[in-house]
C-alpha positions as CSV (number, residue, x, y, z in Angstrom):
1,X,-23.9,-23.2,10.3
2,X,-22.1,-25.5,8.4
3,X,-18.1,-24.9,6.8
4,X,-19.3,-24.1,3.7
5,X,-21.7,-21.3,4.8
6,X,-18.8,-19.9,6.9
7,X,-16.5,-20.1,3.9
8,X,-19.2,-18.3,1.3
9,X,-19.6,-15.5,4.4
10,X,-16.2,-15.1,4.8
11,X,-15.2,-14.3,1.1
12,X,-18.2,-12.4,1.0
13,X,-16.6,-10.1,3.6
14,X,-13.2,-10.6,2.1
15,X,-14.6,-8.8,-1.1
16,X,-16.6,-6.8,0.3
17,X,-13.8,-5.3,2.3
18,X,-11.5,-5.3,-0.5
19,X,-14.0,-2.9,-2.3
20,X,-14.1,-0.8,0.4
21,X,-10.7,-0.2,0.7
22,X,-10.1,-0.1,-3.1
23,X,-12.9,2.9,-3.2
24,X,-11.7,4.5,-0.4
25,X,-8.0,5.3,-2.1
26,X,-9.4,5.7,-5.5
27,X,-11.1,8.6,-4.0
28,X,-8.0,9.9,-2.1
29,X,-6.4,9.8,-5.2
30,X,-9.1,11.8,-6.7
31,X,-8.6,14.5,-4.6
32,X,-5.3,14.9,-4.2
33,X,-4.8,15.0,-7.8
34,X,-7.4,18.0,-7.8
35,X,-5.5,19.8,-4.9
36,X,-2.9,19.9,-7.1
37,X,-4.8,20.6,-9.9
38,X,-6.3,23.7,-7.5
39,X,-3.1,24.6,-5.5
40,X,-0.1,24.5,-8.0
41,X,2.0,27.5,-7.7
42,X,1.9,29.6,-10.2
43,X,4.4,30.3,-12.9
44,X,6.4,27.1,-12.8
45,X,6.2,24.8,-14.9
46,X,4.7,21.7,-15.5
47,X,7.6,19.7,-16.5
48,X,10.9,20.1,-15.0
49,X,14.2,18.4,-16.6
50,X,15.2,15.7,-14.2
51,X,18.7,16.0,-13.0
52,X,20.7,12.9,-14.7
53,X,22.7,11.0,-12.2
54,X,26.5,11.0,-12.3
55,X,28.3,8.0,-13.8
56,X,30.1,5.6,-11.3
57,X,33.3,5.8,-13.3
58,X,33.2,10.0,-14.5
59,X,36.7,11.1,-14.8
60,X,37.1,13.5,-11.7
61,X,38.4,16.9,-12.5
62,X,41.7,18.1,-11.2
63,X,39.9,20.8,-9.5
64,X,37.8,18.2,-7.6
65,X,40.7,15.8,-7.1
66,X,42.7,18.9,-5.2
67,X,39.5,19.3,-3.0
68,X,39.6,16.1,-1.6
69,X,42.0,15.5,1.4
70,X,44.1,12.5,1.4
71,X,43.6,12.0,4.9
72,X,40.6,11.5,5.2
73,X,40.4,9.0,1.9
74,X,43.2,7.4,4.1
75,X,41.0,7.2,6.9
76,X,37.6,6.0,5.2
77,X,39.8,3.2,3.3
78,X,41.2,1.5,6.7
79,X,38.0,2.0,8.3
80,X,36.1,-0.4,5.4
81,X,39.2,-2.7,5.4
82,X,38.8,-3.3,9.4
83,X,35.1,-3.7,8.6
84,X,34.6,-6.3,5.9
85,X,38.2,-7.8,7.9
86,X,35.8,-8.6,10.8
87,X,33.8,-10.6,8.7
């Protein structure tokens, strides 16, 4: 068996198991796409507003700002100085 027999057999099987594998999840996605389709719960809906991140730089309330205890801002600011201090 010469290298280029080996070579045309080997991307023969390369394909080959390419295809395979590429059938194998197009079916998977098939049916899952029909157990939903099958098992959805009834009554909700289809399309649900997605929840909008908040913005980095939102003013906080004063509500919020009361909320939040001092020392423990205290103690999460040291402990990230000490870490990027160690380098």
């Amino acid at each position: 068996m010469t290298i280029l027999e080996m070579l045309g057999q080997s991307a023969i099987l390369t394909v080959l198991g390419v295809g395979i594998v590429f059938g194998f999840l197009l079916i998977v996605v098939v049916v899952v796409s029909q157990f939903e389709r099958v098992f959805k719960p009834r009554g909700s809906k289809a399309t649900e507003e997605p929840v909008a991140p908040a913005a980095a730089s939102a003013p906080v309330s004063q509500s919020a700002a009361a909320a939040v205890n001092p020392q423990l801002v205290a103690a999460i600011t040291a402990a990230v100085h000490e870490y990027r201090s160690q380098g």
